[in-house]
N, C-alpha and C positions, 0 to 999 in steps of 0.2 A: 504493500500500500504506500502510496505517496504521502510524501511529507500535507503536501494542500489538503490530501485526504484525512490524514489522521488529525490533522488541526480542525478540520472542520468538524471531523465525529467529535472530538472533544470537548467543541463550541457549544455541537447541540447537545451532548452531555449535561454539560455545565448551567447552560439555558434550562434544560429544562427541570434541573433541581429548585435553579433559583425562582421559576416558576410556580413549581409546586408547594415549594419554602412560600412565597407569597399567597397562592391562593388556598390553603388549608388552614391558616389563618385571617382570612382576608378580612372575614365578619367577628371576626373575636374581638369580647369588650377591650382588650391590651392592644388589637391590633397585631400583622401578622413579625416575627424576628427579623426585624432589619439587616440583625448585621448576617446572620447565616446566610440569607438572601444574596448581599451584595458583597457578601465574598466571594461566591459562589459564579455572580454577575461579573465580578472583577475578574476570576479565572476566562469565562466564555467570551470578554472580551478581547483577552491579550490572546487568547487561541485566534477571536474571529480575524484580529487585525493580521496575524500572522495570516490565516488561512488569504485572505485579502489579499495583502502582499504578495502575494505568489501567483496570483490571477491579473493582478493590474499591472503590472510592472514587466515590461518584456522587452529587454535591450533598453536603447532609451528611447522606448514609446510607453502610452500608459492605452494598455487596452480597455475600452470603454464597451465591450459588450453588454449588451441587457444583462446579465445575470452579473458579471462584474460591477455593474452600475447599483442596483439592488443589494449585492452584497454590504457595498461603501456606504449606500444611503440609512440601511438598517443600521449597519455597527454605527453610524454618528449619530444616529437617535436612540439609539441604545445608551450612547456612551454619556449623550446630555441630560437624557429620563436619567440614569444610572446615580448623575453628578447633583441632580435638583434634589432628587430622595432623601440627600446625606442632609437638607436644608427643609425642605418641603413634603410635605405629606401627598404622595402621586400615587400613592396604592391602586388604586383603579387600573393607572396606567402603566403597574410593571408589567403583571401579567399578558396584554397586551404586545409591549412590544419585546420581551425576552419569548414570548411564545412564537413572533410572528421570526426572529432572528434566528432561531434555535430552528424551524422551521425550516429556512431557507441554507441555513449551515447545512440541514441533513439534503436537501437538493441538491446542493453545489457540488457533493461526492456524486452524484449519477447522472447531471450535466456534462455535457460533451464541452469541451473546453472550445471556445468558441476567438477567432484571432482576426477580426473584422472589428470595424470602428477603432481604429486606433490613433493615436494622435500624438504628434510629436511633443517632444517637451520643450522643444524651441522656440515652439509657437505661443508668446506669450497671452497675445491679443484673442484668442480661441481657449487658453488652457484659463485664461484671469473670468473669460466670459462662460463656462461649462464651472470652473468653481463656484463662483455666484450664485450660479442654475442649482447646482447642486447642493449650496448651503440655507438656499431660499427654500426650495423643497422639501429638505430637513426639518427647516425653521417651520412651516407651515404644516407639515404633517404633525409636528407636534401640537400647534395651536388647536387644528381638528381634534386631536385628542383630548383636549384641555376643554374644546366646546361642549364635547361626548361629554366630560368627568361633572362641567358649570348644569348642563340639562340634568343628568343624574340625579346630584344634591340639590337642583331646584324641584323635581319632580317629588323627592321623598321628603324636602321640608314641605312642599303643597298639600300632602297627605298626612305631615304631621308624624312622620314616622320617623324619629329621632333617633333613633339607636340605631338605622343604618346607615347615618351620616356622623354616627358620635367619633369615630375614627381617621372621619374624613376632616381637610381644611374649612375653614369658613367660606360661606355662599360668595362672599364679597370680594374675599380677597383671590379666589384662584378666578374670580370675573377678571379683577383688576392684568393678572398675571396672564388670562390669554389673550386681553386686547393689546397689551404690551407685545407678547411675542407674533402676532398676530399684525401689526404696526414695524415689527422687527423684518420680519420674512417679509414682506410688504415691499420695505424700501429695498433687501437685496434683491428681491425678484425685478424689482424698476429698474435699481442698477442692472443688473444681468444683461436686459435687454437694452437699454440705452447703447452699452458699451458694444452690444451685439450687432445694432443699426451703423455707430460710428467705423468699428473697425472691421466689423466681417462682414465679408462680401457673400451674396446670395442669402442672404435673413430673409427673402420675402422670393427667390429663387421659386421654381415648381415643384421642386424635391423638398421646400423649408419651409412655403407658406405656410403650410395647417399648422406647423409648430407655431411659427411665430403667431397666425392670430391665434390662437387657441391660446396660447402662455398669455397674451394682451388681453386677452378676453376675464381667463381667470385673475391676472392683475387689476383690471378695472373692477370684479367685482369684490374683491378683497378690499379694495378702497373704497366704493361705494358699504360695504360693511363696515368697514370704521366709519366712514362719514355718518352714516344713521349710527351706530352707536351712540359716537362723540355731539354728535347734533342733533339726533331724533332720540338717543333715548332707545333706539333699541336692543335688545337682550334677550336672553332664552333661544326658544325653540328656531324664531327667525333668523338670530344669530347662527344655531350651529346648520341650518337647512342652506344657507347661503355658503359656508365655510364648507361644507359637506359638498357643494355643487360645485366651487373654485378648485378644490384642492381634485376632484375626482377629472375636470377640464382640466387643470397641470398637470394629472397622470397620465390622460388622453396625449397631450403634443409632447411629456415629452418621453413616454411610453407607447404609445399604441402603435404606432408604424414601425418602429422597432421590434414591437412585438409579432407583429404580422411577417417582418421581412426575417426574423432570426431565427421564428420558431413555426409557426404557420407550411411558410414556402420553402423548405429546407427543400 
């Protein structure tokens, strides 16, 4: 078995302890052992990144295949849930994305190693604009999480059911925390593309339009969500249906064609 191999079984090893460490305490009055959790989370990371490494990295190109893409995007959401934990009560949202990483760890062993979409590391003006993309995406898929955990604890204060939020953070404050990150992801996803119109050529090509409106599309509505927020006041379910429908259109350009062309049309 290969090194990539055995790093990833390990990943999802480790994932899915610190999983089950979270969710068999999830609803208990103490809430569930943090730190067995994110030892455990701490181990399946330093495997994912390894197993990572060894997928992206080839001569000096970084291969950006869809599964390689995915792998990256998980572990840095993994690694930011992992780092709010040790400050913030995200319980909701370990299991979540240790389950969805550990997951994709156990795919990446019975994936055909895939050596298409590759991109030099010379290339500053495409590698500064594919980072952005990729840290905004991040930033965002967490926000959606964050809108998932704000509906959660508004639905079970609405009903009065106390004890299944006595664990969880205050209504308020994890509001405050996902229009923050939310406002975050927001400005690098503008960036992303601004820098995408100034320096790369064919952003709007016939092989690139869908991505590009589809990403302007979900950046407009991400701002139109904070602007009702911040201005109208809006909150809850409208909140996360909107965040829900942005981040699923950012999955669309800058996933689905990829997806079609990698895996589909083989």
């Amino acid at each position: 078995m290969e090194f990539s191999s055995i790093s990833s079984f390990t990943a999802f090893v480790c994932y899915s302890i610190a999983t089950l460490s979270i969710l068999s305490r999830l609803f208990h009055p103490k809430g569930p052992n943090l730190i067995v959790t994110l030892i455990f989370a701490c181990l399946a990371i330093i495997f994912h990144a390894l197993s990572s490494s060894q997928f992206l990295f080839t001569h000096h190109n970084l291969n950006f295949s869809l599964p390689n893409v995915v792998s990256l995007v998980s572990l840095i959401i993994t690694l930011v849930i992992s780092l709010a934990a040790l400050r913030f009560k995200v319980n909701l949202l370990l299991p979540v994305v240790y389950g969805f990483a550990g997951l994709w760890q156990l795919s990446m062993i019975f994936i055909t190693p895939m050596g298409n979409m590759e991109i030099a590391t010379d290339k500053l003006a495409m590698l500064s604009h594919i980072t952005l993309a990729l840290i905004a995406y991040c930033i965002l898929v967490i926000a959606t999480l964050y809108a998932f955990q704000v509906s959660y604890i508004n639905m079970k204060l609405k009903s009065k059911n106390l004890q299944a939020v006595s664990h969880l953070p205050p209504l308020m404050q994890v509001e405050r925390q996902l229009f923050t990150i939310l406002l975050l992801g927001s400005i690098f996803l503008l960036l992303s593309e601004i820098l995408g119109f100034i320096f790369i050529d064919g952003m709007i090509s016939k092989e690139n339009a869908h991505k590009t409106i589809l990403s302007l599309l979900a950046c407009a509505l991400y701002f139109v969500t904070l602007w009702g927020h911040f201005k109208q006041g809006w909150r809850g379910q409208r909140v996360l249906i909107l965040t829900v429908i942005a981040t699923f259109i950012l999955t669309l350009a800058y996933f689905g064609s990829r997806f079609v062309k990698e895996f589909l049309l083989l």
